[in-house]
C-alpha positions as CSV (number, residue, x, y, z in Angstrom):
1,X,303.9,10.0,85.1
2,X,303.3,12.1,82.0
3,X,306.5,10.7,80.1
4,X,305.1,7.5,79.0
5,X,308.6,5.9,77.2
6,X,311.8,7.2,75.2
7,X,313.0,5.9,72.2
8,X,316.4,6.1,70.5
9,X,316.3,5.7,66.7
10,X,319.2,6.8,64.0
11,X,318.4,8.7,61.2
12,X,319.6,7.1,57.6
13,X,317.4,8.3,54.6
14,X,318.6,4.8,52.6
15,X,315.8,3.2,55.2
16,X,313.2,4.6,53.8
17,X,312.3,2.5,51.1
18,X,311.9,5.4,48.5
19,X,315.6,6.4,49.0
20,X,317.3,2.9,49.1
21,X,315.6,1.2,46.4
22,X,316.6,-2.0,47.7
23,X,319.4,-1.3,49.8
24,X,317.6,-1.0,53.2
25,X,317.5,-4.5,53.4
26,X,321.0,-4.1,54.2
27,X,320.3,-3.1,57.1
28,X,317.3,-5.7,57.8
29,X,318.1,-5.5,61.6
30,X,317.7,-1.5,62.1
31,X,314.9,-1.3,59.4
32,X,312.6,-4.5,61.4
33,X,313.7,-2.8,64.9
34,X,312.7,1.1,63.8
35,X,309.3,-0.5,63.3
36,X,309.2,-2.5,66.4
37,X,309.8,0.6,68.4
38,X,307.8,2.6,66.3
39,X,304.8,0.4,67.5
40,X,305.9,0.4,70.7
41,X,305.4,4.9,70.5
42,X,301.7,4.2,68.6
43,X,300.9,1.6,71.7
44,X,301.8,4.0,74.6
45,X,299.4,6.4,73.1
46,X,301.0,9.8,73.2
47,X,299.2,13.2,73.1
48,X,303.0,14.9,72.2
49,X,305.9,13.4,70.4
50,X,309.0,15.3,71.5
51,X,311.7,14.9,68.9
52,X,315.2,15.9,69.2
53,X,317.4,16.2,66.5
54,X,320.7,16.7,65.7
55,X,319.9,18.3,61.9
56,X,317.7,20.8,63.5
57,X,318.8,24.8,63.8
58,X,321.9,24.0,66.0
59,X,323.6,27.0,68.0
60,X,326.6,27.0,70.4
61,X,324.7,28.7,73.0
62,X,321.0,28.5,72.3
63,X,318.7,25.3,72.4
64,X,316.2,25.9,69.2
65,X,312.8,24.6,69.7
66,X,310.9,24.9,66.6
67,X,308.1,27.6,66.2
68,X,304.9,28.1,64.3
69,X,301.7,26.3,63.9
70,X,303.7,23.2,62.0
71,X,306.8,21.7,60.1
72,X,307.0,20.3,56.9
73,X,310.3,18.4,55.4
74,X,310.3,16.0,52.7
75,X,313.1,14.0,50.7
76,X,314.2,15.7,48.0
77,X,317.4,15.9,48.9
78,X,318.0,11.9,48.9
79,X,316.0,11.6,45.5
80,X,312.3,11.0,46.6
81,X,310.3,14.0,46.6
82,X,307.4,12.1,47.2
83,X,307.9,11.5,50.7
84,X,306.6,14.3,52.8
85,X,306.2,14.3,56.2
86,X,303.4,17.3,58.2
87,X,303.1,17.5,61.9
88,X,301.1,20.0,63.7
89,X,303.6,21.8,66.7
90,X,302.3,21.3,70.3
91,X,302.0,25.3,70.6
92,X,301.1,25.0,74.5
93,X,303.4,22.4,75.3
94,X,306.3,24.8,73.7
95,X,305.2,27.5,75.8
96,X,305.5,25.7,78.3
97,X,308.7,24.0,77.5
98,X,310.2,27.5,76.9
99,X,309.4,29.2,80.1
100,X,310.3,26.0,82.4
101,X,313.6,26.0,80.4
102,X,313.9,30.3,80.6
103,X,313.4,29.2,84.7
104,X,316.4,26.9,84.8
105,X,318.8,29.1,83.4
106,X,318.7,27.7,79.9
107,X,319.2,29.8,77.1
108,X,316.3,28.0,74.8
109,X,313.1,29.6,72.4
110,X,311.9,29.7,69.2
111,X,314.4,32.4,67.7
112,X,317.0,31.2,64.9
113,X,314.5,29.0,62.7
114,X,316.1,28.7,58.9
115,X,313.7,29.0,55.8
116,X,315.2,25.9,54.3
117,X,314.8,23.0,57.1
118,X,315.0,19.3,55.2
119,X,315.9,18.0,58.8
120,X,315.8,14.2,58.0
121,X,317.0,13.7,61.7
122,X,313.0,14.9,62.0
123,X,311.9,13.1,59.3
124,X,313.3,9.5,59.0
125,X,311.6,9.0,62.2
126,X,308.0,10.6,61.5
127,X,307.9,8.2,58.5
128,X,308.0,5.2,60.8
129,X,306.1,6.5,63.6
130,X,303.0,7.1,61.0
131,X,303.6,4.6,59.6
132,X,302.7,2.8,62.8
133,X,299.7,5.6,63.2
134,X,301.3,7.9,65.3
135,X,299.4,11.2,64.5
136,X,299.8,13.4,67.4
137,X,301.8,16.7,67.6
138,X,305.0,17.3,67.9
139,X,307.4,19.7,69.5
140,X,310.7,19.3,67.5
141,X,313.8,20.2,69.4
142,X,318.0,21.1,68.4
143,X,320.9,20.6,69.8
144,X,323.5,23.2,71.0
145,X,327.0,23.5,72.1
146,X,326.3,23.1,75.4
147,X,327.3,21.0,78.3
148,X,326.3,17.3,78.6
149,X,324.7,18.8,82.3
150,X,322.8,21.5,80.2
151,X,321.4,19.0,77.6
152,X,320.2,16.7,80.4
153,X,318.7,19.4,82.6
154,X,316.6,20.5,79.4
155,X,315.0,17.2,79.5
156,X,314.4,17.5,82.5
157,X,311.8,20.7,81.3
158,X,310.6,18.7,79.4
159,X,309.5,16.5,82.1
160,X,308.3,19.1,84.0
161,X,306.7,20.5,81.3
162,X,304.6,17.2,80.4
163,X,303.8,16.6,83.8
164,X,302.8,20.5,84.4
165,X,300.3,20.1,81.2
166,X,299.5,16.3,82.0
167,X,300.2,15.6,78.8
168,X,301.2,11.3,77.6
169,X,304.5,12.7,76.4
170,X,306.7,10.2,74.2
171,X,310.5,11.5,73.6
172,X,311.8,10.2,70.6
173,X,316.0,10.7,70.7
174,X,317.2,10.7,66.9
175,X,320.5,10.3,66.2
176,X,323.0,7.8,64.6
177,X,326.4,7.2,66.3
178,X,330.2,6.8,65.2
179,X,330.4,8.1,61.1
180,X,334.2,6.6,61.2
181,X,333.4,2.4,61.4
182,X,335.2,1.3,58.3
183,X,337.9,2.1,55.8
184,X,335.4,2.2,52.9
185,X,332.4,4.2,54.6
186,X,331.8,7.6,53.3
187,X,333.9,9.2,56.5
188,X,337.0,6.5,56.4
189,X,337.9,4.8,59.7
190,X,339.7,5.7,63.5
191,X,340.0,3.2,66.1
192,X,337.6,5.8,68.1
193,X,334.6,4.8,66.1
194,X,333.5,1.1,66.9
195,X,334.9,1.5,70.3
196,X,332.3,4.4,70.8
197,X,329.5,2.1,69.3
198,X,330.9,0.0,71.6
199,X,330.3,2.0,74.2
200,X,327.6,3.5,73.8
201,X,325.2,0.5,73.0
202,X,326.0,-1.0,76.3
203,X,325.0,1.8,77.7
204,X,322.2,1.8,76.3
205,X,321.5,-1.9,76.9
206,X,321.7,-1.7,80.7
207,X,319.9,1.9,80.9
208,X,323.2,3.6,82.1
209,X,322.8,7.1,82.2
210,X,325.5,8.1,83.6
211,X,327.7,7.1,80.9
212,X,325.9,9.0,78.4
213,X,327.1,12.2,80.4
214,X,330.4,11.1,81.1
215,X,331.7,10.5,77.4
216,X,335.4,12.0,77.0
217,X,334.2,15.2,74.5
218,X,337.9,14.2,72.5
219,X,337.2,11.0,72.4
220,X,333.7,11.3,70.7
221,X,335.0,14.4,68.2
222,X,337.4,12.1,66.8
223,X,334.6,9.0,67.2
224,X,332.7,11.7,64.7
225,X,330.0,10.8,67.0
226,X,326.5,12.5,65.7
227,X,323.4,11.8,68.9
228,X,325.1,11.8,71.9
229,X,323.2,15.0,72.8
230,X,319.9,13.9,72.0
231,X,320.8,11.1,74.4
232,X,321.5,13.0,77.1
233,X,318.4,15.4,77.1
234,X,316.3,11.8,76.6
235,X,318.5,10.8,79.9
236,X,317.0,14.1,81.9
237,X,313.5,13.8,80.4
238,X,314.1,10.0,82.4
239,X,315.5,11.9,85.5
240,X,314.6,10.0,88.8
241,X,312.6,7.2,86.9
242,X,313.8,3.4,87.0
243,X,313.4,2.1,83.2
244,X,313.6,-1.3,81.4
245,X,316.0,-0.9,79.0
246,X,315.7,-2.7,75.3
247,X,318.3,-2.3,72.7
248,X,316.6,-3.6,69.9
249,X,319.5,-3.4,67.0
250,X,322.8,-2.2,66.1
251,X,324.5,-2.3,62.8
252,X,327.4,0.0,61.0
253,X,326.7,-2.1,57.6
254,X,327.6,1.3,55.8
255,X,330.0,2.7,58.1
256,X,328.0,4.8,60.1
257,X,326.6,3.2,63.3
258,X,322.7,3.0,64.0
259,X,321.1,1.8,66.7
260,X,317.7,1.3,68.2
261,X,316.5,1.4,71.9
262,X,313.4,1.5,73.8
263,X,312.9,2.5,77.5
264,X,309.8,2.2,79.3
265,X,309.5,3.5,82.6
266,X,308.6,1.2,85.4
267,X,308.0,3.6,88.6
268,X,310.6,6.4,90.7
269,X,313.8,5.7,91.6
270,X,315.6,8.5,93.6
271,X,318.9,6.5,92.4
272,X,318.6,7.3,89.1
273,X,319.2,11.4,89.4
274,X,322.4,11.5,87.3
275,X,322.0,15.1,86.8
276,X,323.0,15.7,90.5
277,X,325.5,12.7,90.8
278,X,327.2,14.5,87.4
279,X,327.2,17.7,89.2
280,X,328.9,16.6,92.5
281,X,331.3,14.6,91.1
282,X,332.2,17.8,89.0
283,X,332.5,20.1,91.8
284,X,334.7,17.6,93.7
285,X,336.6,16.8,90.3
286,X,337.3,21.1,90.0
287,X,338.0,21.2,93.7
288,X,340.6,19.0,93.3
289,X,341.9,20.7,90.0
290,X,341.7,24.3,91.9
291,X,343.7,23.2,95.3
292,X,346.1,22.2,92.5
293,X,346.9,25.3,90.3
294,X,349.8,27.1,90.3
295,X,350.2,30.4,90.2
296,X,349.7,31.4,86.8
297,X,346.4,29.3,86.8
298,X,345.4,31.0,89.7
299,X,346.2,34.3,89.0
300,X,343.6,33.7,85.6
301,X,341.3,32.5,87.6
302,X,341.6,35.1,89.9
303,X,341.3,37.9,87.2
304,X,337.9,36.5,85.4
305,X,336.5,36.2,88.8
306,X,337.1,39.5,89.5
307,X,335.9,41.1,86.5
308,X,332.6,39.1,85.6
309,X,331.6,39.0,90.0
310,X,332.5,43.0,90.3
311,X,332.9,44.4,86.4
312,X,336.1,45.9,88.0
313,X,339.7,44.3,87.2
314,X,342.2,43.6,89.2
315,X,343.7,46.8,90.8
316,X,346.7,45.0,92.0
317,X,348.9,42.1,91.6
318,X,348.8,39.4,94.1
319,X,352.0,40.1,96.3
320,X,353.0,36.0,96.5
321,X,353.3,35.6,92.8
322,X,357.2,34.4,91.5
323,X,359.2,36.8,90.9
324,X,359.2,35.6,87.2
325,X,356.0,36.5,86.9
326,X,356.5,40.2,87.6
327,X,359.7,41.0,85.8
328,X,359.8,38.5,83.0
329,X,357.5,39.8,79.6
330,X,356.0,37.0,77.2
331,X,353.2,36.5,75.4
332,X,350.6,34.2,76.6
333,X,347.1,32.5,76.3
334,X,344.4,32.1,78.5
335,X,342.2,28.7,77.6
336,X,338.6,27.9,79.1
337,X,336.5,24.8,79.5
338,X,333.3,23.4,80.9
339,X,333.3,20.1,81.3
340,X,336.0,19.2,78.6
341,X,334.6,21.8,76.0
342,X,336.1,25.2,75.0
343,X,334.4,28.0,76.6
344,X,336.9,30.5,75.2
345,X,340.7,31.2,74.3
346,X,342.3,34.7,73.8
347,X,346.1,35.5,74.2
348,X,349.3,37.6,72.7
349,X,351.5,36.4,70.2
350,X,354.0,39.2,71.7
351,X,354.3,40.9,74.9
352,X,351.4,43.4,75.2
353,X,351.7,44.0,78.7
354,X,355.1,45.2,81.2
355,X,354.9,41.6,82.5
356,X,354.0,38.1,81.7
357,X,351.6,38.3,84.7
358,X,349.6,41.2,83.9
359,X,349.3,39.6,80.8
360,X,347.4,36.7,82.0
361,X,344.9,39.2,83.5
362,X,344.4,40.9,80.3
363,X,344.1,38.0,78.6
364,X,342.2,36.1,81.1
365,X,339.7,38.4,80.8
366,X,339.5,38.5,77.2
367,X,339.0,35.0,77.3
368,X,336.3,35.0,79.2
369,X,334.4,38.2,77.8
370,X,335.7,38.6,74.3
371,X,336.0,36.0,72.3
372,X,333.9,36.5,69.3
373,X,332.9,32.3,69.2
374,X,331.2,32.4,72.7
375,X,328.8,34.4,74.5
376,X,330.6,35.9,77.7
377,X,330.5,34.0,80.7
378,X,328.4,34.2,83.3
379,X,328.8,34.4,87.3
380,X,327.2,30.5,87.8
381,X,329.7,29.2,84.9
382,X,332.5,30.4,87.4
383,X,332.6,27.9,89.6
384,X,332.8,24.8,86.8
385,X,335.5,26.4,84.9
386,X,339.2,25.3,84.0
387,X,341.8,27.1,82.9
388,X,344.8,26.5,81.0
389,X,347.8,29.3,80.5
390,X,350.5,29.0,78.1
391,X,353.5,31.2,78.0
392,X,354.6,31.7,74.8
393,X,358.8,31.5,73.8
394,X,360.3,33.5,71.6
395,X,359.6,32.6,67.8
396,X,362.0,31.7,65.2
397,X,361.7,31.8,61.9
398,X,361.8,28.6,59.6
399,X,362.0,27.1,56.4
400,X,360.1,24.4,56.1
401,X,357.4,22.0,57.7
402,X,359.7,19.6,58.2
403,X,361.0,21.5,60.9
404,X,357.9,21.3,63.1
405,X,356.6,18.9,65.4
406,X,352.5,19.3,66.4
407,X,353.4,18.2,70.2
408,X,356.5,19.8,70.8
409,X,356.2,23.6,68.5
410,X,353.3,25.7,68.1
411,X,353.2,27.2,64.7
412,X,352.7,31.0,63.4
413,X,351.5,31.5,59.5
414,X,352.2,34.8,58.5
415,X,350.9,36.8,54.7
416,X,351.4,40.3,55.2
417,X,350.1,41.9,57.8
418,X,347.8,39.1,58.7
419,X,348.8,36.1,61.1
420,X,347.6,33.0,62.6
421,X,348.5,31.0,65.1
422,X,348.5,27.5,67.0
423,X,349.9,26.4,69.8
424,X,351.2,23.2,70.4
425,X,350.1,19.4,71.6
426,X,346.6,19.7,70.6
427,X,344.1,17.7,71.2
428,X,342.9,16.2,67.2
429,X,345.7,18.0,65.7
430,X,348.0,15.1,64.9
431,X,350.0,16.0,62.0
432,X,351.8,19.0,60.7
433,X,349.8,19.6,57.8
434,X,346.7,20.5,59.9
435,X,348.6,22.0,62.6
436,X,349.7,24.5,59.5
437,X,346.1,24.1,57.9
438,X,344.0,25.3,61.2
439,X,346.8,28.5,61.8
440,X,346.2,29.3,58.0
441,X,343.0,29.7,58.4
442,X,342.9,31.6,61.6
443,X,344.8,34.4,59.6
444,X,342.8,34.8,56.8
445,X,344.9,33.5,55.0
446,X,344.1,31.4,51.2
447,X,345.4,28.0,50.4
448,X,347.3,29.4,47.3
449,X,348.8,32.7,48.8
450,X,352.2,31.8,49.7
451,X,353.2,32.4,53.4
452,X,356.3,31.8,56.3
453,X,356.3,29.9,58.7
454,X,357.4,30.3,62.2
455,X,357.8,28.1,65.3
456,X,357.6,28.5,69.1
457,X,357.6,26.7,72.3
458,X,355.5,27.0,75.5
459,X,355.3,26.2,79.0
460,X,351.7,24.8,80.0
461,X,350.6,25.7,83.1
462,X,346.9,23.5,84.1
């Protein structure tokens, strides 16, 4: 067993005594549990640290393991330039790590590194881990905007990659967790916050993995949650093992919510494979969803298939499609998601195409191969994908915001030549004014031009 333990630790610089001048002691509990867990890392003895961090180069579709010989980040940025943390890079063991990772299908190396990298998600906890004579090297590791499955199955490389090189790996998981606890903490307050902290910490408390994939990807946006993901790739680097759980502390003292765990391993345990429980209760969950689609949903489904499994697109029109479908012209938009994140959204404000359903094959297709915030999609994404189409009504002109409503009208800001637009009953869009704000923006369009508004409705088909 080459992973010896994980730890969870958050990431404040106003622990470090050099940046809070005092005010770490209010946070007594998380400052005397960092060091308890950091002693618990310098007794296990590793050869490799593995850190994950959330402030490390972060890419939608690329997991960034840090290159080079060694790292460097100090505290400059938080007033103490004085503290500077070194650590040599475990070159072998990121060889290693990349090509098990390359194996699985993950899109991971050492490309995208920045030349300015203060990382204190790196940092805060290399204080405390020398500080309790940890001196070994490290293999530093970001996030990306992948899945929670994704994130889990790289830990699981890194399993694989400790136990391949027989190194005593320790995986230390930084990240804090809700930034919206109170009304006077630097992010404000949602009810989404503590009951996330909530959450989470019992998770962590009783060693349930499964949770920490299962988190609603809403709920947590709005929780303005920041080390989920560092969680779950801990959770895969635990893959198979039985642990004994320890949450040592958890405090939100300046509205930000940090907590400290510690889990040793204590010998197999086929029960605990969450990575395949996640992915068969997905594929049962998407069964379900697929038996259920109508035919607009299908027909999108039906057209991405096509194109991504052949590179040819539909030739023909199903012949049982409604009748509406095929003599009726709207525009429409095609949405995709992977386990409850976008994977891409493309559609026409106007009819581009002789009928509404050979716009949903344009579009569908679009979605899935051209939108510019997403790499395309690839044949084993297929079968986890959902779609959503919305058919588009005609738009009206109107005069002022007070003749919108987020759930009921999508919105259409218009300078010029240039446009943007959102659709309706959005998840986190809650009032008008960012409803407005986010189409704005979409168009190009500068807070002090002046603009018109229009307003449509849909019909959602999921």
């Amino acid at each position: 067993m080459s992973i010896l333990g994980a730890v969870i630790v958050p990431h404040p610089p106003v622990i470090l005594p050099e940046v809070g001048r005092g005010r770490e002691h209010k946070v007594q509990a998380t400052l005397d549990a960092y060091r308890a867990a950091a002693r618990q890392a310098a007794d296990w003895a590793p050869e490799t640290l593995i850190i994950t961090s959330p402030h490390a180069p972060l890419y939608s579709d690329y997991f960034h393991i840090s290159p080079g010989k060694s790292g460097c980040w100090d505290m400059s940025a938080f007033g103490a330039p004085q503290v500077r943390l070194e650590a040599k890079y475990d070159e072998a063991f990121r060889m290693e790590l990349v090509k098990r990772a390359q194996e699985a299908g993950l899109q991971a190396g050492i490309l995208g590194e920045k030349a300015y990298d203060p990382d204190h998600g790196t940092a805060v906890p290399l204080y405390f881990l020398r500080e309790a004579g940890v001196t070994c090297p490290i293999v530093r590791i970001g996030l990306s905007g992948f899945t929670p499955l994704e994130h889990y199955q790289l830990g699981q490389c890194i399993a694989a990659a400790a136990e391949a090189l027989g190194r005593r790996t320790v995986l230390i998981a930084s990240g804090d967790l809700s930034h919206k606890l109170t009304e006077d903490g630097p992010y404000g307050f949602v009810p989404e916050g503590p009951a996330f902290d909530e959450q989470i910490t019992a998770a962590m408390a009783e060693g349930d993995f499964a949770r920490l994939l299962s988190f609603d990807p809403i709920f947590c946006g709005r929780a303005a949650e920041c080390g989920l993901r560092s969680f779950q790739i801990m959770a895969g680097a635990l893959d198979g093992l039985a642990v004994r759980p320890q949450l040592l502390s958890h405090e939100g003292t300046f509205g930000v919510g940090y907590a400290v765990a510690v889990f040793t391993p204590t010998g197999p345990d086929e029960s605990r494979r969450f990575g395949l429980r996640y992915e068969r209760l997905a594929r049962e969950r998407l069964e379900a969803r697929k038996a259920a689609e109508d035919p607009w949903v299908r027909l999108a489904r039906q057209s991405l298939e096509t194109y991504i499994r052949t590179g040819q697109r539909l030739s023909e029109l199903p012949e049982d499609l409604p009748e509406e479908m095929c003599t009726s012209q709207a525009g429409a938009f095609v949405s995709l998601h992977i386990d409850g994140q976008l994977r891409g959204c493309i559609g026409t404000i106007s009819p581009a195409a002789p009928s509404v359903a050979e716009e949903i094959v344009q579009n569908a297709v679009s979605a899935g191969t051209g939108d510019p915030r997403f790499r395309p999609v690839r044949a084993h994404e297929l079968d986890r994908l959902e779609y959503k189409v919305d058919v588009l009504g005609a738009a009206e002109q109107i005069n002022s915001p007070e003749e919108l409503d987020v759930r009921r009208y999508g919105v259409i800001v218009s300078c010029g030549h240039r446009r943007g637009l959102l659709l309706p009953d959005l998840e986190g869009v809650d009032t008008v004014e960012q409803q407005i704000d986010i189409a704005r923006q979409k168009g190009g369009i500068a807070p002090d031009e002046s603009y018109t508004l229009e307003r449509f409705e849909v019909v959602r088909h999921i």
